[in-house]
N, CA, C and O atoms as CSV, one atom per row, in Angstrom:
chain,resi,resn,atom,element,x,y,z
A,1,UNK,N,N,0.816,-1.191,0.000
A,1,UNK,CA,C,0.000,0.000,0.000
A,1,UNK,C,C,0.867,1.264,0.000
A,1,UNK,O,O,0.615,2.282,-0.645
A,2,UNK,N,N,1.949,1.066,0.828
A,2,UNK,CA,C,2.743,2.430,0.614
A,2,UNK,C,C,2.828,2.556,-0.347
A,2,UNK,O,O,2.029,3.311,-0.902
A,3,UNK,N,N,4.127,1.706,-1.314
A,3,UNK,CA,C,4.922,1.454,-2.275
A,3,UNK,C,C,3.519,2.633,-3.412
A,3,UNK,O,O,3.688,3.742,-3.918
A,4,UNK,N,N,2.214,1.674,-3.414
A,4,UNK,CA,C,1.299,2.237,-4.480
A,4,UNK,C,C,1.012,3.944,-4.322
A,4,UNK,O,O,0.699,4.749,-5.199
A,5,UNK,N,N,1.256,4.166,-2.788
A,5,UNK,CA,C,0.982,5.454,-2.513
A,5,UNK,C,C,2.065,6.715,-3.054
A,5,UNK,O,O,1.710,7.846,-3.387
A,6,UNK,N,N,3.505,6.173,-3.042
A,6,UNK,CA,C,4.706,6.827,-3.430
A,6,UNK,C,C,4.993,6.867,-4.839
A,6,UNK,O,O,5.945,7.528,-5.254
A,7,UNK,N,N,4.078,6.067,-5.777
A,7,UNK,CA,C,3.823,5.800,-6.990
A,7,UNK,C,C,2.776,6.853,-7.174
A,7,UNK,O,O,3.153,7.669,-8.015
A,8,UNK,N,N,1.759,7.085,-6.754
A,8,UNK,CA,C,0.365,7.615,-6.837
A,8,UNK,C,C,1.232,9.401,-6.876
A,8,UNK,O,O,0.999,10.276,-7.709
A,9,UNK,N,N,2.450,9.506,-5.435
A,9,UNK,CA,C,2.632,11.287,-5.490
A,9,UNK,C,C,3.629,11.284,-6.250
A,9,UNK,O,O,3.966,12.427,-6.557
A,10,UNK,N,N,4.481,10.187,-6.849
A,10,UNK,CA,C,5.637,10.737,-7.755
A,10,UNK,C,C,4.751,10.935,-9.406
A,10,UNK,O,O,5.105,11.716,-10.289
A,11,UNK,N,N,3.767,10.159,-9.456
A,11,UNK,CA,C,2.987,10.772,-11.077
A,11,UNK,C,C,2.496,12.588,-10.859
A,11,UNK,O,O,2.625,13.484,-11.693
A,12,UNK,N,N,1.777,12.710,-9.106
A,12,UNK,CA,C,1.476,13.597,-9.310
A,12,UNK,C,C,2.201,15.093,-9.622
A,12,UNK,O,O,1.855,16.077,-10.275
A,13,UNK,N,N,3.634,14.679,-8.646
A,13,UNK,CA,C,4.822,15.502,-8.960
A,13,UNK,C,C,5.401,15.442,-10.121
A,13,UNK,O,O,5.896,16.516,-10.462
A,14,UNK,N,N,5.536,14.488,-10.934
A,14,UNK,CA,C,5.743,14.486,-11.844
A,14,UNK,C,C,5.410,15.777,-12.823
A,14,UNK,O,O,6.059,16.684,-13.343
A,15,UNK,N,N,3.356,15.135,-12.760
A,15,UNK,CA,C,2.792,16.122,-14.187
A,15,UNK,C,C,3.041,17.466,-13.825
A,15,UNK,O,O,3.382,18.331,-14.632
A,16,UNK,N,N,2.869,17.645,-12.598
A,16,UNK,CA,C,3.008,19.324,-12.072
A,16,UNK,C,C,4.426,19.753,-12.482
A,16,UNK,O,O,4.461,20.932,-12.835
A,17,UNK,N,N,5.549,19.139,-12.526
A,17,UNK,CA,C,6.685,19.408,-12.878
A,17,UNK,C,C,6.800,20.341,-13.870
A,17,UNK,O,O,7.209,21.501,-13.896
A,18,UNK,N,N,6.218,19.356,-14.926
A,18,UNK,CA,C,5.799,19.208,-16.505
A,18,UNK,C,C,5.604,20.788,-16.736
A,18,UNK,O,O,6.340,21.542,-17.373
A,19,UNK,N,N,4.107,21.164,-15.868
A,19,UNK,CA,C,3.857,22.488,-15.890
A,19,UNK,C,C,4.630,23.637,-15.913
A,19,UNK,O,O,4.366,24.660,-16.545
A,20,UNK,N,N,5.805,23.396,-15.049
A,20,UNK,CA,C,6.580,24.310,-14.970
A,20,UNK,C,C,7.418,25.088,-15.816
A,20,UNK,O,O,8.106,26.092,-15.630
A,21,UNK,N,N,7.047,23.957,-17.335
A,21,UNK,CA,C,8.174,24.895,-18.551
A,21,UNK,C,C,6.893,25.269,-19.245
A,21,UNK,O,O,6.999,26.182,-20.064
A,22,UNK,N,N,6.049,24.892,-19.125
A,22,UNK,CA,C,4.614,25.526,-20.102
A,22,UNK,C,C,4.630,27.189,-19.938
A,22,UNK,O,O,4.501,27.879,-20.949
A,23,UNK,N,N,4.753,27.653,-18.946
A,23,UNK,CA,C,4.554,29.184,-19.272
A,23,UNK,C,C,5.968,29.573,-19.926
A,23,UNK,O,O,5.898,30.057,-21.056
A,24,UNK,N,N,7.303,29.416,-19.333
A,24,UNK,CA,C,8.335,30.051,-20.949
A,24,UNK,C,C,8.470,29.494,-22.070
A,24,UNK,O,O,9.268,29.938,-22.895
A,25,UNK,N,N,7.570,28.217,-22.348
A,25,UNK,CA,C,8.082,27.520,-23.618
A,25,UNK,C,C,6.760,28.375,-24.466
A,25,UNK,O,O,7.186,29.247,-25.223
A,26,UNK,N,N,5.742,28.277,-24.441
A,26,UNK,CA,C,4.715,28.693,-25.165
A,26,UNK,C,C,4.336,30.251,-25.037
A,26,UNK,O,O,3.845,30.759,-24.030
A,27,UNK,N,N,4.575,30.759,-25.947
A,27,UNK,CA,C,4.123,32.226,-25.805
A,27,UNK,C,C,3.132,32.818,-25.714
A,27,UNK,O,O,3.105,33.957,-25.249
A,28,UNK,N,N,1.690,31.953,-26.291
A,28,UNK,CA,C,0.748,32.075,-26.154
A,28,UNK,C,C,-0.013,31.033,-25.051
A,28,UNK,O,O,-1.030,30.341,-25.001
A,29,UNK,N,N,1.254,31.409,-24.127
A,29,UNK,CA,C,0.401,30.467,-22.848
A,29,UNK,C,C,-0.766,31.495,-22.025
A,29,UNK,O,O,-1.712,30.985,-21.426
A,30,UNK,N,N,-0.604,32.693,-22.071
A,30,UNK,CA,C,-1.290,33.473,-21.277
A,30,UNK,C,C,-2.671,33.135,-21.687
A,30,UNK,O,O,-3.459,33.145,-20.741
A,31,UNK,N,N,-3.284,32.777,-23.072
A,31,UNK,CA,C,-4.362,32.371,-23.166
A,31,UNK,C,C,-4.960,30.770,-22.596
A,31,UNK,O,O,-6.063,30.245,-22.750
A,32,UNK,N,N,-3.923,30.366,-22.007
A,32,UNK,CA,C,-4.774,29.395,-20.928
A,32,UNK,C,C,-3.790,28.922,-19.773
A,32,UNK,O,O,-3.086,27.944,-19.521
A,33,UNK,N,N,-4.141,30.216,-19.175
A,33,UNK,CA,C,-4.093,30.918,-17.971
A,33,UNK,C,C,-5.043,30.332,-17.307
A,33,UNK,O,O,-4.976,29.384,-16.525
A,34,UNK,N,N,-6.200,31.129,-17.765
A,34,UNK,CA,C,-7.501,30.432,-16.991
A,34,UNK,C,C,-8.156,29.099,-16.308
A,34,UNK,O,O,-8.973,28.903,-15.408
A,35,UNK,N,N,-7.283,28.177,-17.306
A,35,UNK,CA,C,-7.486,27.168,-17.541
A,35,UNK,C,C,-6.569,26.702,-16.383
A,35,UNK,O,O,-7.075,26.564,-15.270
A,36,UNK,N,N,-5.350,26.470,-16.558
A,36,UNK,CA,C,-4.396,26.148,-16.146
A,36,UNK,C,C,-4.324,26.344,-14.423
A,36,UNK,O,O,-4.315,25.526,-13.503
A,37,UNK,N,N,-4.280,27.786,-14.469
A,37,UNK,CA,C,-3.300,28.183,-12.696
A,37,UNK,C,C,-4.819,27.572,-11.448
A,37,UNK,O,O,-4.635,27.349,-10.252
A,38,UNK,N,N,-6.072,27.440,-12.107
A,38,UNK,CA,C,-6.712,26.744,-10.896
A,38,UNK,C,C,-5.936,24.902,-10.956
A,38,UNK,O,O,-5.722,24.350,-9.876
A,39,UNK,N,N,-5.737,24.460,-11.743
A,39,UNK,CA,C,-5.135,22.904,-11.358
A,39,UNK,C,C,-3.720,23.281,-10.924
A,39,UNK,O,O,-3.254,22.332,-10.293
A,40,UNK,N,N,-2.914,24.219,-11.006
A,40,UNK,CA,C,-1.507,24.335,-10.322
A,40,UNK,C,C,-2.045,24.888,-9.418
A,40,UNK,O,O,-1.348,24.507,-8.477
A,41,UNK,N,N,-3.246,25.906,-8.752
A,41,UNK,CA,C,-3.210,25.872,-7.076
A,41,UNK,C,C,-3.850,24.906,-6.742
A,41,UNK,O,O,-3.754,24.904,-5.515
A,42,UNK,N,N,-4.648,23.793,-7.138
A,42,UNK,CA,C,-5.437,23.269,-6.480
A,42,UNK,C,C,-4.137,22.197,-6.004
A,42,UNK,O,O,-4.405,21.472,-5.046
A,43,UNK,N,N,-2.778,22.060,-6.605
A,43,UNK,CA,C,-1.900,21.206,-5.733
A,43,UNK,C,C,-1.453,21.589,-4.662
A,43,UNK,O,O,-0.543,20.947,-4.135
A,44,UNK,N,N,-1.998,22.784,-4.034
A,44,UNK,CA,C,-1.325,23.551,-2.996
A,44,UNK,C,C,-2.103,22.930,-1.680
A,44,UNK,O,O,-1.720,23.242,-0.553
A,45,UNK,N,N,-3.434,21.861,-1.922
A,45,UNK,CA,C,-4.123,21.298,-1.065
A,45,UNK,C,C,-3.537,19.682,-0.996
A,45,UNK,O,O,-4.128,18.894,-0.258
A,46,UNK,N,N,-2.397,19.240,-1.765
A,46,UNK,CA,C,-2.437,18.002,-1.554
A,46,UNK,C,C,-1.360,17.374,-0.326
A,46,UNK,O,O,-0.397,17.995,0.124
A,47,UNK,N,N,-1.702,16.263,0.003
A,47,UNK,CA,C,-0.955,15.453,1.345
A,47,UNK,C,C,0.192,15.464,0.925
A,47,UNK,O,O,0.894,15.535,1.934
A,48,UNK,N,N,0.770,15.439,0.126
A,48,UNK,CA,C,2.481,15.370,0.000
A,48,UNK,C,C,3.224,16.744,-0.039
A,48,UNK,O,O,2.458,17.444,-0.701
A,49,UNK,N,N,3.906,17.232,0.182
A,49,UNK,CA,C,5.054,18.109,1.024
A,49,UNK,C,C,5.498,18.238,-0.881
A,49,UNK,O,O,5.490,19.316,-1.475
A,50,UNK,N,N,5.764,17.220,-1.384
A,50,UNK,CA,C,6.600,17.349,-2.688
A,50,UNK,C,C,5.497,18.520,-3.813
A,50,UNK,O,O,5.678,19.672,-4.208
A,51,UNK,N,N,4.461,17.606,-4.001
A,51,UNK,CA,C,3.596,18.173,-4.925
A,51,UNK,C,C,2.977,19.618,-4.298
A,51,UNK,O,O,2.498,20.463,-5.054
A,52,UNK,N,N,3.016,19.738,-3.383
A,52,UNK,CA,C,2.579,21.425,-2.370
A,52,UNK,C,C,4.120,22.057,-3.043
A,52,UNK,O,O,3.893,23.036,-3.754
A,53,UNK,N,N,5.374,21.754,-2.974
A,53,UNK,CA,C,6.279,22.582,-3.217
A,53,UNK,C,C,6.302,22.810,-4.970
A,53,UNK,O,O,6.294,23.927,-5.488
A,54,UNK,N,N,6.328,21.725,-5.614
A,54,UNK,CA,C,5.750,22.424,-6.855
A,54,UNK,C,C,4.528,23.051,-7.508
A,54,UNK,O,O,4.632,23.554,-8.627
A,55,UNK,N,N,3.544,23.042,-6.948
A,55,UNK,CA,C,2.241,23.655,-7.215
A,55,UNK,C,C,2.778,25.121,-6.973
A,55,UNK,O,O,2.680,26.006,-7.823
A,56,UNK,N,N,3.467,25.323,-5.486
A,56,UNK,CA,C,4.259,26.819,-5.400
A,56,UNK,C,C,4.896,27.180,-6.444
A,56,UNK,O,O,4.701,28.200,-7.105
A,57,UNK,N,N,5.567,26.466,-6.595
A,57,UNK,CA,C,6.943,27.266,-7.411
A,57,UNK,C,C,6.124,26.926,-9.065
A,57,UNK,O,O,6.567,27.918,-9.643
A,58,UNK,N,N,5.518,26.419,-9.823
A,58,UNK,CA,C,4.272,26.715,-11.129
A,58,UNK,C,C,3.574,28.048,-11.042
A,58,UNK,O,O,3.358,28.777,-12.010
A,59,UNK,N,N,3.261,28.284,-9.869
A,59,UNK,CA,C,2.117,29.702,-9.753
A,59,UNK,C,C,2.964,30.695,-9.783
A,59,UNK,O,O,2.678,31.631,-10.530
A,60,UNK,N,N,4.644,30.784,-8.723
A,60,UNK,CA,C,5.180,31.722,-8.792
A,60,UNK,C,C,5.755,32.109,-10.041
A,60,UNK,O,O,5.769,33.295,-10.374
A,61,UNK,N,N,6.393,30.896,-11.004
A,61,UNK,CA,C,6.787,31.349,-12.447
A,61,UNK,C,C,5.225,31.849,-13.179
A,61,UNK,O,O,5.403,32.181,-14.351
A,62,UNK,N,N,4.347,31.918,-12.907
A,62,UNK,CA,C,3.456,32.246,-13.904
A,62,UNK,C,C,3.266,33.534,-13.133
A,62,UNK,O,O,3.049,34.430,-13.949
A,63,UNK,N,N,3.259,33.999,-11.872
A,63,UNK,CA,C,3.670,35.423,-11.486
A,63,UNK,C,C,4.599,35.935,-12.257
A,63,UNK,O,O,4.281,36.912,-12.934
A,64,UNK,N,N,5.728,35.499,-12.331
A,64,UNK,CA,C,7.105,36.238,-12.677
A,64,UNK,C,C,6.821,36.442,-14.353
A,64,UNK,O,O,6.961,37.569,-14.826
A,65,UNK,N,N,6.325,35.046,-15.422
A,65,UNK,CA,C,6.131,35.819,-16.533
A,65,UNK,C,C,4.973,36.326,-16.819
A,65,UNK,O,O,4.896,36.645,-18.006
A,66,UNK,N,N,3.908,36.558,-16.119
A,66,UNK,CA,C,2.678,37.012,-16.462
A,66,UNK,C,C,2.057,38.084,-15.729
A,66,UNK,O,O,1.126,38.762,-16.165
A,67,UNK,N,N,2.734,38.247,-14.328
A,67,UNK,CA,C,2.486,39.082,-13.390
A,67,UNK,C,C,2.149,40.722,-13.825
A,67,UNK,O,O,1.177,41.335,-13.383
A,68,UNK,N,N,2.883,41.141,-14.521
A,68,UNK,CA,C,2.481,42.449,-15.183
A,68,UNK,C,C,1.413,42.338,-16.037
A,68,UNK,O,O,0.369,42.983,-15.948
A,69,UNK,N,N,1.678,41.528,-16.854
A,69,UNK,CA,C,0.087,41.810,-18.151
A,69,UNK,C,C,-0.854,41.017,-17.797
A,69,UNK,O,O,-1.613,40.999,-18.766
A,70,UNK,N,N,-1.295,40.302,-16.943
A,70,UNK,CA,C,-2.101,39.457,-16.711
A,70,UNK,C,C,-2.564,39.542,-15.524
A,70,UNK,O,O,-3.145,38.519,-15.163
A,71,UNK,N,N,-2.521,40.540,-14.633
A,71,UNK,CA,C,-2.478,40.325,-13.144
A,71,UNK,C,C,-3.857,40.273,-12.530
A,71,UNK,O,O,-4.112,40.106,-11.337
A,72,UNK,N,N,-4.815,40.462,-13.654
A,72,UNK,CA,C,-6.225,40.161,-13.444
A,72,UNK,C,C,-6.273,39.199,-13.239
A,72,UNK,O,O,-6.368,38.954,-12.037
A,73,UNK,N,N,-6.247,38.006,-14.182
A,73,UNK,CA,C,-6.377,36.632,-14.671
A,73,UNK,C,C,-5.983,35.729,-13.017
A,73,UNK,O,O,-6.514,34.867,-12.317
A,74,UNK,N,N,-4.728,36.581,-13.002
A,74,UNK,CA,C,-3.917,35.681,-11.749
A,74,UNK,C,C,-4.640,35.903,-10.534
A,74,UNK,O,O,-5.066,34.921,-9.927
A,75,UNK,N,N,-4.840,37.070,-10.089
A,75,UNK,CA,C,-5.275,37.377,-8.880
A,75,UNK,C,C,-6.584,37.004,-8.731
A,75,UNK,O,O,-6.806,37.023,-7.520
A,76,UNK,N,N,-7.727,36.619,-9.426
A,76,UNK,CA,C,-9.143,36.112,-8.886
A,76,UNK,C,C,-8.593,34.483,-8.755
A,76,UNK,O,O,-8.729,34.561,-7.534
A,77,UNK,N,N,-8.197,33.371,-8.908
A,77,UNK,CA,C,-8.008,32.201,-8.466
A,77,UNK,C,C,-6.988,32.319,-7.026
A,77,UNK,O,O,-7.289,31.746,-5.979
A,78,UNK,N,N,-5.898,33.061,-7.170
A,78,UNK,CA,C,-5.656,32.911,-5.854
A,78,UNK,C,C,-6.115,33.814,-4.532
A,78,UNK,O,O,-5.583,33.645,-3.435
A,79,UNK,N,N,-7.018,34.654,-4.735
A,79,UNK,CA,C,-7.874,35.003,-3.948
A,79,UNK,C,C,-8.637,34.257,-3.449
A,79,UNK,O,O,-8.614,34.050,-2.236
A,80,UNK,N,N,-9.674,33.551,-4.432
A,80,UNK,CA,C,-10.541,32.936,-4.429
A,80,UNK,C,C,-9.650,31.544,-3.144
A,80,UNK,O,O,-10.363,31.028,-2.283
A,81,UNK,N,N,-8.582,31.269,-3.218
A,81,UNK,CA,C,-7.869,30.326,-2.340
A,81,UNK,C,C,-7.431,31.149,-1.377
A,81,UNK,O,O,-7.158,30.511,-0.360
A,82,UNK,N,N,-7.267,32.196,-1.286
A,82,UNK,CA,C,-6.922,32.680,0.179
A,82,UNK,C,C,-7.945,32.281,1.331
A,82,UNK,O,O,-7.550,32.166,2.491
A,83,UNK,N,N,-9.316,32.066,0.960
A,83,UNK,CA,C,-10.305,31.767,1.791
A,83,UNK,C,C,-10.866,30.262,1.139
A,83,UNK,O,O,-12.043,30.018,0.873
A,84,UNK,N,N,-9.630,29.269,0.946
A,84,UNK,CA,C,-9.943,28.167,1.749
A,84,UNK,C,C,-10.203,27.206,2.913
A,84,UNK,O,O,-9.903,27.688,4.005
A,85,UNK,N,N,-10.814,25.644,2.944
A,85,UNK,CA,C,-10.449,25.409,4.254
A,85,UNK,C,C,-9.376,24.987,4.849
A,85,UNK,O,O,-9.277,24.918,6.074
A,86,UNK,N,N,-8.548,24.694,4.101
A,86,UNK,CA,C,-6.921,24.035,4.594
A,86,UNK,C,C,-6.164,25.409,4.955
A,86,UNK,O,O,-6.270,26.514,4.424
A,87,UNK,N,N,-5.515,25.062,5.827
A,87,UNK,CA,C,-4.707,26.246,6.552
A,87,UNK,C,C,-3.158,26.281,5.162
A,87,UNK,O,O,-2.892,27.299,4.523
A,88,UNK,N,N,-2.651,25.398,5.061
A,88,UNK,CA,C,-2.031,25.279,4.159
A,88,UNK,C,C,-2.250,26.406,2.712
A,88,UNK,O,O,-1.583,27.414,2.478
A,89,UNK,N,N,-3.109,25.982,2.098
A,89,UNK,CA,C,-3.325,25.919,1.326
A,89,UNK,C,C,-3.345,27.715,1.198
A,89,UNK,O,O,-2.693,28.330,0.354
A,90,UNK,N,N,-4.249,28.360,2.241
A,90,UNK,CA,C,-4.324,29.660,2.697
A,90,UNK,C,C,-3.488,30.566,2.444
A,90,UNK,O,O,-3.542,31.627,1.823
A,91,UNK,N,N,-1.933,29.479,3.555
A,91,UNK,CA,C,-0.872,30.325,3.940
A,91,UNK,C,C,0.093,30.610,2.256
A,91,UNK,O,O,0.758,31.599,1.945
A,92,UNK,N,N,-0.154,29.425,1.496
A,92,UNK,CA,C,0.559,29.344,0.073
A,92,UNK,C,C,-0.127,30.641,-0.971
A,92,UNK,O,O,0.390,31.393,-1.796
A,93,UNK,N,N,-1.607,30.456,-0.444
A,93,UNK,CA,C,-2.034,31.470,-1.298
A,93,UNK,C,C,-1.731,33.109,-0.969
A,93,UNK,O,O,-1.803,34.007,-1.808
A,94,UNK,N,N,-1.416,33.252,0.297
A,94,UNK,CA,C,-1.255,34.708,0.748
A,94,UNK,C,C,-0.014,35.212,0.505
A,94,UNK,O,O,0.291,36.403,0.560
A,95,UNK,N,N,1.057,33.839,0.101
A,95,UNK,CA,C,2.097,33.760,-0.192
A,95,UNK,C,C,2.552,34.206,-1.299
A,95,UNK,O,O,3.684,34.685,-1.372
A,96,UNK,N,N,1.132,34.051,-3.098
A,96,UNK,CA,C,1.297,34.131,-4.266
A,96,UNK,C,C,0.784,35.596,-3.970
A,96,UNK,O,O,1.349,36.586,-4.434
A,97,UNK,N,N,-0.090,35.641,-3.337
A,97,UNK,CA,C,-0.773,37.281,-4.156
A,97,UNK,C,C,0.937,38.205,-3.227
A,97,UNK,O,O,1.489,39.155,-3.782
A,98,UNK,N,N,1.321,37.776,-2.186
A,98,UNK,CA,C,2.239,39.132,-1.869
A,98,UNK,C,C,3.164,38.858,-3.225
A,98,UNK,O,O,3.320,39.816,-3.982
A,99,UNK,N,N,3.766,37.619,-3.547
A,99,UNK,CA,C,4.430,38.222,-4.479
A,99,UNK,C,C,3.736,38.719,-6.040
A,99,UNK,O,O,4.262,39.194,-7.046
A,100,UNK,N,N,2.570,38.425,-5.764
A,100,UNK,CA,C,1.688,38.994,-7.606
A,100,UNK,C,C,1.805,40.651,-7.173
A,100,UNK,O,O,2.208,41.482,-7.986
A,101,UNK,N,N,1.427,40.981,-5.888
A,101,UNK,CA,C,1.816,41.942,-5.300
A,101,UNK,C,C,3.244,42.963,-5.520
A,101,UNK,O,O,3.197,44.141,-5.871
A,102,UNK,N,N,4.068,42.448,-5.321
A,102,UNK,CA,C,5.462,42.432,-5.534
A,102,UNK,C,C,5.888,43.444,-7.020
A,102,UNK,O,O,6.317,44.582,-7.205
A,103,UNK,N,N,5.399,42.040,-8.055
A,103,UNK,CA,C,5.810,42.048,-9.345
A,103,UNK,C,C,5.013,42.944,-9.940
A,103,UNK,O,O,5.358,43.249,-11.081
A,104,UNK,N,N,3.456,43.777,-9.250
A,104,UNK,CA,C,2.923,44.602,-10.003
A,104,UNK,C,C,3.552,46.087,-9.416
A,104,UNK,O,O,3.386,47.113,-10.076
A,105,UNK,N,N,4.188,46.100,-8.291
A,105,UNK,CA,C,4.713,46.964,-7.241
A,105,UNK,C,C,6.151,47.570,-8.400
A,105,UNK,O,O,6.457,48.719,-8.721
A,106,UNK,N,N,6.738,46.303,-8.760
A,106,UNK,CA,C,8.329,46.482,-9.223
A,106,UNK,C,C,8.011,47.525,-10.658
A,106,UNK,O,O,8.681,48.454,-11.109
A,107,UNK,N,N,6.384,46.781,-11.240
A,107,UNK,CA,C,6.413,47.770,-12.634
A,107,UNK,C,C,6.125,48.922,-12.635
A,107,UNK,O,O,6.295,49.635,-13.624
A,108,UNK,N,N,5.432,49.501,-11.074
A,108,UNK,CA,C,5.263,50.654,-10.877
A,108,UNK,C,C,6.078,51.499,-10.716
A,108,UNK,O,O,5.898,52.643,-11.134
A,109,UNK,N,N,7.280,51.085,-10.001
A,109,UNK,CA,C,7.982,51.732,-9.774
A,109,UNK,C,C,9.279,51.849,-11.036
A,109,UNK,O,O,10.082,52.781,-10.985
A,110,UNK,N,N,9.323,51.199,-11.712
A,110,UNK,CA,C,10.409,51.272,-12.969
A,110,UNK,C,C,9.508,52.587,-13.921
A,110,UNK,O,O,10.171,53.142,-14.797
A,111,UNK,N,N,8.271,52.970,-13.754
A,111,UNK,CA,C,7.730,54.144,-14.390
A,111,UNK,C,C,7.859,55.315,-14.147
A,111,UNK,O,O,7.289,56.156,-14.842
């Protein structure tokens, strides 16, 4: 049962991995945005420690390349997770908007 269970979070870490070159490889990734950043936060609720650390670090690269022109798109899903029920999940999300925060802060100020 373990063995199947460590099988079950290395696929899930896996695909989330995957995610992580989709926003610099495709240029026209911003058009599924929408689509996309609710299944990379919704890993921010799962039992493994592994797949919670990449669900983070997917949302934060899609901050870093999308954060300026898109910051609509981004900020209603992880809002919408700031007021989940997992404490986790909460603390990750309060985590993305300071830095969506951040990155709309940095373009203000380069003006």
């Amino acid at each position: 049962m373990a063995l199947a269970k460590s099988k079950e979070t290395f696929l899930r870490e896996s695909y989330r991995t995957v995610m992580a070159y989709l926003p610099t490889s495709f240029p026209n990734f911003v058009n599924y945005l929408v689509v996309m950043l609710p299944i990379m936060i919704e890993g921010l609720a799962d039992d493994s420690e592994e797949v919670m650390k990449v669900s983070l670090r997917n949302v934060k690269i899609c901050i870093r390349q999308y954060g300026k022109k898109a910051s609509e798109l981004l900020c209603q899903p992880i809002l919408a997770m700031m007021f989940d029920k997992d404490a986790r999940v909460r603390m990750s999300s309060s985590i993305l908007m300071y830095q969506l925060v951040k990155e709309m802060e940095n373009d203000i100020i380069k003006i």
